[in-house]
C-alpha positions as CSV (number, residue, x, y, z in Angstrom):
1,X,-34.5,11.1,21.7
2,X,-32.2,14.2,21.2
3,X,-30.0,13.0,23.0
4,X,-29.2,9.7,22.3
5,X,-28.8,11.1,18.4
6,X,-26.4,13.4,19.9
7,X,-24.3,10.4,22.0
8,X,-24.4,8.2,19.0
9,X,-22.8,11.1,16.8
10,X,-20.3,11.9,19.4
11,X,-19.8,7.8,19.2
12,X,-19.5,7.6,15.2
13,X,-17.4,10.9,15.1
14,X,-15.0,9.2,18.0
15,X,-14.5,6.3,15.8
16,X,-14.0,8.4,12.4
17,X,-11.3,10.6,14.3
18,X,-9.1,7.4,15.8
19,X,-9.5,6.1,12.1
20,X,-8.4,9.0,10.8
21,X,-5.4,8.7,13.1
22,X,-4.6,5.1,12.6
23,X,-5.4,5.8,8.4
24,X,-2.8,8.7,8.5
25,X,0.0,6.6,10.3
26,X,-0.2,3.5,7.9
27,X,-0.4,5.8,4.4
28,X,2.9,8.0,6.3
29,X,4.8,4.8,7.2
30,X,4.2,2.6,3.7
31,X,4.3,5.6,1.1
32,X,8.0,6.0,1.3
33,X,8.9,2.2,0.8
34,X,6.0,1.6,-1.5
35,X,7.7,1.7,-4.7
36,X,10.7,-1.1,-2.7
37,X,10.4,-4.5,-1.9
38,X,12.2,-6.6,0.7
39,X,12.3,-10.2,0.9
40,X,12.1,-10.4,4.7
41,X,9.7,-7.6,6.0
42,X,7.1,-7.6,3.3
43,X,7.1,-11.7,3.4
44,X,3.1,-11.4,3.5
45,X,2.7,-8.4,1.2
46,X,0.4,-8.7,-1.6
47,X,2.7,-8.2,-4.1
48,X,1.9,-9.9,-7.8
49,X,4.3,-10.4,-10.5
50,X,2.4,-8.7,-13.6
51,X,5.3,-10.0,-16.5
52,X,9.1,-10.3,-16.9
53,X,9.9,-8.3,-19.7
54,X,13.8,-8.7,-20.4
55,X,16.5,-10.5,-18.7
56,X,20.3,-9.4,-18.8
57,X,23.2,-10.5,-17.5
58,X,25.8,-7.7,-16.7
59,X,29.2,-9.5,-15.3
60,X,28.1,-12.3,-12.8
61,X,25.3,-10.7,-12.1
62,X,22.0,-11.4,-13.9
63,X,19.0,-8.8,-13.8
64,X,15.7,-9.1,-15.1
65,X,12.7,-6.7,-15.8
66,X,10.0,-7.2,-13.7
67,X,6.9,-5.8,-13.6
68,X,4.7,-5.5,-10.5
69,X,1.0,-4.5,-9.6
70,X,0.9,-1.8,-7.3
71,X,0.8,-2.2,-3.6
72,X,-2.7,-0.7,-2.3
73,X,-4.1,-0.1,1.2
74,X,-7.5,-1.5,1.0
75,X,-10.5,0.7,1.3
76,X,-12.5,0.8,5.1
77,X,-15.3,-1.6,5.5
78,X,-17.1,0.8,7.6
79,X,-16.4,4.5,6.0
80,X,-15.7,3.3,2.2
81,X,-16.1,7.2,1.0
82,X,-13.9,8.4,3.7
83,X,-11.1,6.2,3.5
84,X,-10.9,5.1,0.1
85,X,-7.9,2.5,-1.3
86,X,-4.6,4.3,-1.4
87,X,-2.2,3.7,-4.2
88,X,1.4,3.3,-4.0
89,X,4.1,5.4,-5.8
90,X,4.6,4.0,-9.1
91,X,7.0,1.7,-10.5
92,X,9.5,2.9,-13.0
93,X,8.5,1.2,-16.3
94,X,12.2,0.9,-17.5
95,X,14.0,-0.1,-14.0
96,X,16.0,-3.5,-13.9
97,X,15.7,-5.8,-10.9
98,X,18.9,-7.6,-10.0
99,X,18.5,-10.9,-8.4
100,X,21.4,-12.8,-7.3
């Protein structure tokens, strides 16, 4: 009985660690770029248009306030404690977007 407690600890604790690994890489790679979107590689991100708060038109150029909802890495299924949702940087409340 011991040791098939033991195996399946080893087993659960193999799982957390590769997690852990796989968690870390995702939350390294999108916290630098969370605060940026681009049209072509986040095509399927979940990104939702909160309000447009201004619009001005500077030249030929036309930029508008937007504001977003934050991206967020979804909690775990398995290990909700563990690896709780992770929060992108914030976006500047005061920032223009320019779209052309």
């Amino acid at each position: 009985m011991e040791r098939n407690d033991c195996i399946f600890k080893w087993k659960t604790q193999d799982v957390m660690k590769l997690k852990t690994r796989v968690r870390e890489r995702l939350v390294k790679e999108r916290m630098p770029t969370s605060k940026h979107w681009d049209p072509i590689r986040d095509k399927n991100e979940a990104f939702q248009i909160v309000d447009i708060r201004g619009f001005e038109k500077l030249g030929r150029t036309g930029y508008y306030l937007v504001q977003y909802k934050s991206r967020i890495l979804d909690a775990d299924d398995e290990f909700p404690l563990e690896f709780s949702e992770v929060r992108g940087r914030p976006w500047a409340t005061n920032g223009l977007v320019s779209y052309k």
